[in-house]
LUMDRENDO-349950 format. One record per atom (N, C-alpha, C): x negated, y, z. Coordinates in steps of 0.2 Angstrom, whole numbers, padded with zeros to 4 digits, always signed. Layout:
<atoms>
XYZ
...
</atoms>
This chain:
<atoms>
-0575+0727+0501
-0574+0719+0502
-0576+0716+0495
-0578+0709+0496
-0579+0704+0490
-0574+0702+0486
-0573+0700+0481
-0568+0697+0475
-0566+0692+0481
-0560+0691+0480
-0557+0687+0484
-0555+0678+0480
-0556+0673+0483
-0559+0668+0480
-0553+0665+0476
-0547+0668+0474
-0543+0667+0469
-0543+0670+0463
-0549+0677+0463
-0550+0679+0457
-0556+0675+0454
-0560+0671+0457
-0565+0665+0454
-0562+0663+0449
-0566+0660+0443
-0566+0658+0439
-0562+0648+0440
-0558+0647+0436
-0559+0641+0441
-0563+0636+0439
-0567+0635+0437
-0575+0631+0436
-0578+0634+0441
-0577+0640+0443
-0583+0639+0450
-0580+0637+0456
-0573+0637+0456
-0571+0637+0464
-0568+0629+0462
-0569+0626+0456
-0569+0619+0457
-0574+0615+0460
-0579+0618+0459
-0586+0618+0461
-0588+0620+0467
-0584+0624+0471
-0585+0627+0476
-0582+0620+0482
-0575+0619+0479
-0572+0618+0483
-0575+0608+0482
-0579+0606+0477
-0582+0599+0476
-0586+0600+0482
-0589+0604+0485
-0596+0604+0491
-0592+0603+0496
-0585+0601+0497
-0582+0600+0505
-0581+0593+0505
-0579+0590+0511
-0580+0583+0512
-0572+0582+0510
-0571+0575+0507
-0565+0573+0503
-0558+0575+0509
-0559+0572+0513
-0555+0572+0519
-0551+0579+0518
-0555+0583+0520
-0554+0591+0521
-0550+0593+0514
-0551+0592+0509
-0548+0592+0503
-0541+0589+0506
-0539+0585+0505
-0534+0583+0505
-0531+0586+0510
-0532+0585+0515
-0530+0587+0521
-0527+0594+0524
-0532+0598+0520
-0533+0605+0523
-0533+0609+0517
-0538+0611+0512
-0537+0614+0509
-0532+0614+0503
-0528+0606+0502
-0523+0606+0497
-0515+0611+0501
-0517+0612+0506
-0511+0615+0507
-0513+0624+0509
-0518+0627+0505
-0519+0634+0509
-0515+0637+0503
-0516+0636+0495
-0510+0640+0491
-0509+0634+0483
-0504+0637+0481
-0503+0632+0476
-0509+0632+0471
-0513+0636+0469
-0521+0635+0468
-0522+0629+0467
-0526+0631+0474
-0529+0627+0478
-0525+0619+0478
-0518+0616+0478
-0516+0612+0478
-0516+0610+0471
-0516+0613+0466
-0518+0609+0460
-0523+0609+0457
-0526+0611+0460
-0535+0607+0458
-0536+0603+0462
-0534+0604+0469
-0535+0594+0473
-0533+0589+0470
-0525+0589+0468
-0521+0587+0464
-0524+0585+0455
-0530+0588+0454
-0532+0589+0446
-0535+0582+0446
-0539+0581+0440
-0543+0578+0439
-0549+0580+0439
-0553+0586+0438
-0558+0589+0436
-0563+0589+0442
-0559+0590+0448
-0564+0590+0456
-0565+0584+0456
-0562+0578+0455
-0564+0570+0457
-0570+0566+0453
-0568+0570+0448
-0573+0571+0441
-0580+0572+0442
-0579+0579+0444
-0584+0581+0448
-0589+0578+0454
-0585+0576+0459
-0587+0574+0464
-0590+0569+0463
-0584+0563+0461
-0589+0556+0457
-0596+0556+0453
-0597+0561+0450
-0603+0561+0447
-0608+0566+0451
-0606+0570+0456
-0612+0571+0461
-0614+0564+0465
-0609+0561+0467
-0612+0558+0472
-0613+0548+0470
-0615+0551+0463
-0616+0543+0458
-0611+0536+0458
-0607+0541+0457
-0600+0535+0459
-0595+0535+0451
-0600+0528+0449
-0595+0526+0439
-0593+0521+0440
-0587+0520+0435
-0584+0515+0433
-0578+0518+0433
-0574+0523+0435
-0567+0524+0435
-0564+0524+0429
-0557+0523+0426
-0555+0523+0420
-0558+0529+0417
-0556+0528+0410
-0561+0533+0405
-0552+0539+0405
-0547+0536+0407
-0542+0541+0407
-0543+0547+0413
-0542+0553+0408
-0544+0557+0413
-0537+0558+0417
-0534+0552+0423
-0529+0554+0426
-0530+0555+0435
-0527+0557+0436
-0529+0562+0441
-0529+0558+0448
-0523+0553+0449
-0521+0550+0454
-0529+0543+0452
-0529+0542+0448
-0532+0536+0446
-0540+0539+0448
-0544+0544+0446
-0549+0550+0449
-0549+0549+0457
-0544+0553+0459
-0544+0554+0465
-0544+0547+0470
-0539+0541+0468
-0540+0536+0473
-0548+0532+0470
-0549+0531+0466
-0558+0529+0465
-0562+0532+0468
-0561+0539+0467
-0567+0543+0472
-0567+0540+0480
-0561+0541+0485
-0558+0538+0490
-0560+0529+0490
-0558+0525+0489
-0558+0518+0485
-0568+0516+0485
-0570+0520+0483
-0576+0517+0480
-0580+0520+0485
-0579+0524+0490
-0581+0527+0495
-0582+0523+0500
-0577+0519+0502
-0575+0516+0506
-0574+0507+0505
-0577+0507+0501
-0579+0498+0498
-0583+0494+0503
-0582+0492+0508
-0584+0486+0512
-0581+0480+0513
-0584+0475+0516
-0582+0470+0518
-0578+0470+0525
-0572+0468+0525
-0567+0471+0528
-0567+0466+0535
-0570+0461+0535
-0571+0452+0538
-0576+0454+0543
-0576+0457+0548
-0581+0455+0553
-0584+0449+0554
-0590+0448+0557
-0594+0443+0558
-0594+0435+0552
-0593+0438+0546
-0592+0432+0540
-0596+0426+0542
-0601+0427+0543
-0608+0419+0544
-0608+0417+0548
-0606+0418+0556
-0606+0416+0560
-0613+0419+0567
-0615+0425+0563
-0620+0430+0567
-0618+0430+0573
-0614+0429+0575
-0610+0435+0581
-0608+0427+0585
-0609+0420+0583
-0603+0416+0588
-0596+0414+0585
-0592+0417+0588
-0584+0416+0585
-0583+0422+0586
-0588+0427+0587
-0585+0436+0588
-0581+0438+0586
-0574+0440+0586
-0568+0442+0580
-0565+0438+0576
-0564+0431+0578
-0561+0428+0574
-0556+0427+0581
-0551+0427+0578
-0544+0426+0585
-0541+0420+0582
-0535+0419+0586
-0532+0410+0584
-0534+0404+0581
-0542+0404+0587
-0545+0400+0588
-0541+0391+0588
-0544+0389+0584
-0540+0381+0583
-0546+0376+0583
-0548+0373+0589
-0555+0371+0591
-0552+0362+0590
-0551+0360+0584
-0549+0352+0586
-0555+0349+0584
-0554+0342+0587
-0562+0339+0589
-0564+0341+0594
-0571+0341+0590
-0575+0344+0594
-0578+0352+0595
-0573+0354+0591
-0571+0361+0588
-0578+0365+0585
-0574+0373+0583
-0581+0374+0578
-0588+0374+0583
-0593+0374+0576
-0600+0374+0577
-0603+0379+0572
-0609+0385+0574
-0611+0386+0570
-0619+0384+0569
-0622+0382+0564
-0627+0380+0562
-0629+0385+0558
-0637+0384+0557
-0642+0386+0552
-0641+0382+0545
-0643+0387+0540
-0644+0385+0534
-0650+0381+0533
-0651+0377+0528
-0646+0372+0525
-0643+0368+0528
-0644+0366+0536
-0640+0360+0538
-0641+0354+0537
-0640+0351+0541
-0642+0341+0539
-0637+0341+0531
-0640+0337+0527
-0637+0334+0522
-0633+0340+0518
-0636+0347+0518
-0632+0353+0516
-0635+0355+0510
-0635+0361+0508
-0639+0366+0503
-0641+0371+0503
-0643+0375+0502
-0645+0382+0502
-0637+0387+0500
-0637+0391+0503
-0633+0396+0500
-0635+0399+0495
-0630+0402+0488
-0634+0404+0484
-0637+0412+0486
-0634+0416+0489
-0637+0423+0493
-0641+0421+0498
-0648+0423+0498
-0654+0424+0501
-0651+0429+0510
-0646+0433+0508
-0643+0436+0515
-0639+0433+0520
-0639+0426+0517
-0634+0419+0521
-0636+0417+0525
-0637+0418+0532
-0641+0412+0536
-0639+0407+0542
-0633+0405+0541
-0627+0403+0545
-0621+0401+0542
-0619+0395+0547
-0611+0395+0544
-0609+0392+0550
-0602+0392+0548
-0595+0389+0552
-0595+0381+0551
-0593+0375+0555
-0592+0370+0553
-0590+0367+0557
-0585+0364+0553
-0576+0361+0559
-0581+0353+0560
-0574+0350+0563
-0574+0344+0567
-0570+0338+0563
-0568+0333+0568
-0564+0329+0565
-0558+0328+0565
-0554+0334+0570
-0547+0336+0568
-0549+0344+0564
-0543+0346+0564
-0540+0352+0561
-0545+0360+0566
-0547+0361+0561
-0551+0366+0565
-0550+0374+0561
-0546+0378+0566
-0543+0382+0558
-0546+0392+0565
-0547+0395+0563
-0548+0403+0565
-0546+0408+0558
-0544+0414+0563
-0543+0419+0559
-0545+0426+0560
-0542+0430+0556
-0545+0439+0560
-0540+0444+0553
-0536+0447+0557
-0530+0451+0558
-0533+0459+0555
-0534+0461+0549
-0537+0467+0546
-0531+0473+0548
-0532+0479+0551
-0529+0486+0553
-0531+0488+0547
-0527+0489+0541
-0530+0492+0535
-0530+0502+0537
-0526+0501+0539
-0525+0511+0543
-0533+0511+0548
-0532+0507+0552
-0538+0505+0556
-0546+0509+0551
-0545+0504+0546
-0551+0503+0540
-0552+0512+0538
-0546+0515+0539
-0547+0521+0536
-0542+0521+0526
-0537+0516+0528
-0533+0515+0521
-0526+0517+0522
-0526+0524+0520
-0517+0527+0523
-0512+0525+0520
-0508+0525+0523
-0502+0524+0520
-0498+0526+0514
-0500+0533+0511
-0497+0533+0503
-0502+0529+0498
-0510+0528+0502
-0513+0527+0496
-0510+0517+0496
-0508+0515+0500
-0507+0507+0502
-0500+0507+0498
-0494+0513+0498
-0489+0510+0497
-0487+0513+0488
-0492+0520+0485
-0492+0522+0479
-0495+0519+0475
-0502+0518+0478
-0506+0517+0473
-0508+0509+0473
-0507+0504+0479
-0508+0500+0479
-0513+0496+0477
-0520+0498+0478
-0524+0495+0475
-0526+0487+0477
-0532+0485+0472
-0531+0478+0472
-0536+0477+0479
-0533+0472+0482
-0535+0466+0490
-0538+0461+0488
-0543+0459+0485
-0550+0455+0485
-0551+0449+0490
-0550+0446+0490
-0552+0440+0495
-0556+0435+0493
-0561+0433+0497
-0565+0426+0496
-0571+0423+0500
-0569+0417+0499
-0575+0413+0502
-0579+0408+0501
-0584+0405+0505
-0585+0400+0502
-0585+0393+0507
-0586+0388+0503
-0586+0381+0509
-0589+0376+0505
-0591+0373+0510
-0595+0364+0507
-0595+0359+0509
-0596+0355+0509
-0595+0348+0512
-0603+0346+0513
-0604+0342+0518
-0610+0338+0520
-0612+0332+0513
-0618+0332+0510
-0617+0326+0505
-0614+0318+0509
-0616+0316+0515
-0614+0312+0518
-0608+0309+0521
-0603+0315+0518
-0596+0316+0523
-0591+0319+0520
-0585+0317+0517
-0579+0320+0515
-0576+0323+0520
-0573+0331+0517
-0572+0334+0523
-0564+0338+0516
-0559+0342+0522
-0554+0346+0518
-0555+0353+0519
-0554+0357+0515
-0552+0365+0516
-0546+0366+0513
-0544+0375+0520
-0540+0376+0517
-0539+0383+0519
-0538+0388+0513
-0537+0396+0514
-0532+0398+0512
-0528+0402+0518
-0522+0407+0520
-0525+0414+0520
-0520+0419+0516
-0522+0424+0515
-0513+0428+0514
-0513+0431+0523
-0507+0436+0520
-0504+0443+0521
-0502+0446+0517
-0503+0454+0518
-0497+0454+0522
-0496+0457+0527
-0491+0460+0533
-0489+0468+0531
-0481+0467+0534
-0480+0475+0535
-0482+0478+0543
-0480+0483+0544
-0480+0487+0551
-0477+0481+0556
-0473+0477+0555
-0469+0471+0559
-0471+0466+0559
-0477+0464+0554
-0479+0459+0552
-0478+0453+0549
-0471+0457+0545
-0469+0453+0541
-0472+0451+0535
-0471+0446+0532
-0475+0441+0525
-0474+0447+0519
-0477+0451+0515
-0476+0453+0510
-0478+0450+0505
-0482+0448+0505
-0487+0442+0499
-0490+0438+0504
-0492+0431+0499
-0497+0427+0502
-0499+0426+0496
-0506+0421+0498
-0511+0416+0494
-0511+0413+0498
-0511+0407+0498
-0512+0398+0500
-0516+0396+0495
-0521+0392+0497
-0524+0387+0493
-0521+0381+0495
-0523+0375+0487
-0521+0370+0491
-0525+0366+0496
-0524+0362+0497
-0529+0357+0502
-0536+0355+0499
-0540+0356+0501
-0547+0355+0497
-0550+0350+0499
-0551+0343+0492
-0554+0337+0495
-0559+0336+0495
-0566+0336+0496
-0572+0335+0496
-0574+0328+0496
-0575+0324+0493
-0576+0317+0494
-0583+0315+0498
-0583+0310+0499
-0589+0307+0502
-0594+0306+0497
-0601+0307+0499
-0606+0307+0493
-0606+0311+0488
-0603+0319+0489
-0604+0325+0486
-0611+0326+0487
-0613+0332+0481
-0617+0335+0481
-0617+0341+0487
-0614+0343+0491
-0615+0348+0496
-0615+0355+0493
-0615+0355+0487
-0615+0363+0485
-0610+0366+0487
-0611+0374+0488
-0607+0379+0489
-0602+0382+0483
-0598+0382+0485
-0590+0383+0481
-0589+0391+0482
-0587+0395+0479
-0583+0400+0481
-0575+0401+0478
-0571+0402+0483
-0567+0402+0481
-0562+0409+0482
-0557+0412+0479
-0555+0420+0479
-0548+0419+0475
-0547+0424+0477
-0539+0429+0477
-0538+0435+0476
-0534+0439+0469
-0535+0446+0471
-0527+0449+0470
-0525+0449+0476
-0515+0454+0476
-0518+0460+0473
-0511+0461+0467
-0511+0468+0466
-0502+0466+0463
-0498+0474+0462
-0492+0474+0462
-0490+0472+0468
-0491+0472+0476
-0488+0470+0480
-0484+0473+0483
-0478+0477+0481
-0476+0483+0484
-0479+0487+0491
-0477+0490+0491
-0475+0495+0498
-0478+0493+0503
-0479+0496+0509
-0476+0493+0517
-0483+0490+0520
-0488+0488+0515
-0493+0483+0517
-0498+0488+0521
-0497+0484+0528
-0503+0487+0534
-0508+0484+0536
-0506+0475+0535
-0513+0474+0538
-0514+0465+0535
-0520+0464+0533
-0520+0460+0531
-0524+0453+0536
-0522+0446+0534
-0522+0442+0537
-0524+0436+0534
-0533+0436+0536
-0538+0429+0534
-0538+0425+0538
-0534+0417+0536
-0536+0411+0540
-0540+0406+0534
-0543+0402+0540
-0548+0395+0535
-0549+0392+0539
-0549+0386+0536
-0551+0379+0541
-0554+0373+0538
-0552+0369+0542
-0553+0361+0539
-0556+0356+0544
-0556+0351+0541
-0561+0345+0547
-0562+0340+0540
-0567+0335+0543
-0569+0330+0542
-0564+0324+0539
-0563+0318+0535
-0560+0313+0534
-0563+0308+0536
-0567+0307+0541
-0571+0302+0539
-0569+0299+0548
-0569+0305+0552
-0565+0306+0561
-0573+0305+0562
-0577+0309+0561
-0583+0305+0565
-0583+0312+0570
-0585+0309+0577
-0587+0313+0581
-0593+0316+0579
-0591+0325+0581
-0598+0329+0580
-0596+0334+0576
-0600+0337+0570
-0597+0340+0565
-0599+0338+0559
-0595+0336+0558
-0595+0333+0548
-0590+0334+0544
-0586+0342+0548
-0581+0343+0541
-0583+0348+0539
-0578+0354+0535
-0579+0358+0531
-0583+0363+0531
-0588+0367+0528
-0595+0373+0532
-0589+0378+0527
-0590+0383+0531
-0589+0390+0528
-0592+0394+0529
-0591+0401+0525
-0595+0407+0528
-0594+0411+0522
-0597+0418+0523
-0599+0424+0518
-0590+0425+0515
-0585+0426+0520
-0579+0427+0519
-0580+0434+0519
-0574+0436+0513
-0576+0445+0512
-0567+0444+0511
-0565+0453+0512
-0558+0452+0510
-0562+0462+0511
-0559+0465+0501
-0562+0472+0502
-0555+0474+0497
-0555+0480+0496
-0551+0484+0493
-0553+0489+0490
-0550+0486+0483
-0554+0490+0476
-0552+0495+0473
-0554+0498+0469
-0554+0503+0465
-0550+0502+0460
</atoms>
C-alpha cells in the first residue's frame, strides 16, 4: 500500500485538500480527523484557495476566520433584490401598495427624466399621486448565508437605491430597510427620512444606501420597502421613479 495521506507533508495535502469544492471542506472533510480539521480551520487553505481562483482584497491579517468568510462571502456577492428595474413587471415585489393610479413601469429616460448613470439601466418603477409603496422579503438561508456565518461573523448588509423626480413634478421618497429574526422580529432598521423633490428639479438620479454591521445574532432575513407619490395629486404618474435597488452581503 501507498503512504497513507496523513504522512503527506502538509503543504501538499493543503494543496490537495484546496482542489475540493468549499462546501465539502467544511462540511465533510473538516470532520474526518483532527488534521484535517485544523487546516479547514487554518488560514493557509483559504489563502490558497482565494489566490487560485482570483479572489483579493481580504484583510492583510493572516486570520483565519476573516480568510475563510471572504473566500465564502466573495464567492457568493450578488444582488440579493430580484427584479431591481422593473424587467419582470412587479415580479417579486409582494405588499403591493398601488395608490393612485398605482405603479407604472416606464422606459428610460422618460418624459421630463434623465438618463440613468449605468448603461445596464433600462427601466424603472414610478408611483402615482397617493402613496405607492412595494417590497420583497430576502431568505438570507434561502441565499445560501448559514447561520453561524450570520450570527458569528456578521458580515456587513449593503443596501441601495436610486430615485428621481420628473423635472416637471415634485414628488416624495421613502426607504425602509429591516433585518428580521426567524420570527421576524425587527433586529435593526434604516429609515430614511421622507424625501422632498421640488417642483422644477433637475430630474437627476440620486442614489441613496445603508450598511448594518454589529447587528447581533439571529438575523434571517432581510426586508426592502420603497415608495412614494407625487405632490402635485396629478392624475397618471408624476411621483417618485426608482430602480437598480440592490441589497448584498459583504466581505
Amino acid at each position: 500500500p501507498g503512504p497513507r495521506m496523513e504522512s503527506l507533508p502538509e503543504a501538499v495535502l493543503i494543496r490537495i485538500l484546496a482542489s475540493i469544492p468549499a462546501v465539502d471542506l467544511v462540511l465533510v472533510c473538516r470532520l474526518v480527523c483532527c488534521q484535517w480539521k485544523d487546516l479547514v480551520d487554518g488560514a493557509a487553505l483559504w489563502i490558497l484557495k482565494c489566490q487560485q481562483e482570483g479572489l483579493t482584497g481580504a484583510e492583510s491579517e493572516e486570520n483565519a476566520e476573516n480568510w475563510q468568510n471572504f473566500y465564502f462571502l466573495s464567492k457568493k456577492r450578488k444582488n440579493l433584490i430580484k427584479n431591481p428595474c422593473g424587467e419582470e413587471d412587479l415580479q417579486h415585489w409582494g405588499e403591493v401598495e398601488n395608490g393612485g393610479d398605482g405603479w407604472k413601469i416606464e422606459e428610460l429616460p422618460g418624459d421630463f427624466g434623465k438618463e440613468f448613470p449605468s448603461e445596464d439601466v433600462h427601466k424603472y418603477f414610478v408611483t402615482s399621486y397617493e402613496w405607492c409603496r412595494k417590497a420583497q422579503v430576502i431568505d438570507l438561508r434561502a441565499e445560501g448565508y448559514w447561520e453561524e456565518l450570520m450570527d458569528t461573523s456578521q458580515p456587513k448588509i449593503v443596501v441601495k437605491d436610486w430615485y428621481a423626480g420628473r423635472s416637471d413634478a415634485g414628488c416624495l421618497y421613502e426607504l425602509c430597510v429591516k433585518l428580521l429574526s426567524e420570527n421576524e422580529d425587527v433586529l435593526a432598521e434604516y429609515r430614511s427620512e421622507t424625501i422632498a423633490i421640488p417642483q422644477d428639479n433637475d430630474a437627476s438620479w440620486t442614489e441613496i444606501s445603508h450598511t448594518f454591521s454589529n447587528y447581533g445574532p439571529g438575523v434571517r432575513f432581510v426586508r426592502f420597502e420603497h415608495g412614494g407619490q407625487d405632490t402635485l395629486f396629478w392624475k397618471g404618474w408624476y411621483g417618485v421613479r426608482v430602480t437598480n435597488s440592490w441589497v448584498t452581503v459583504e466581505p
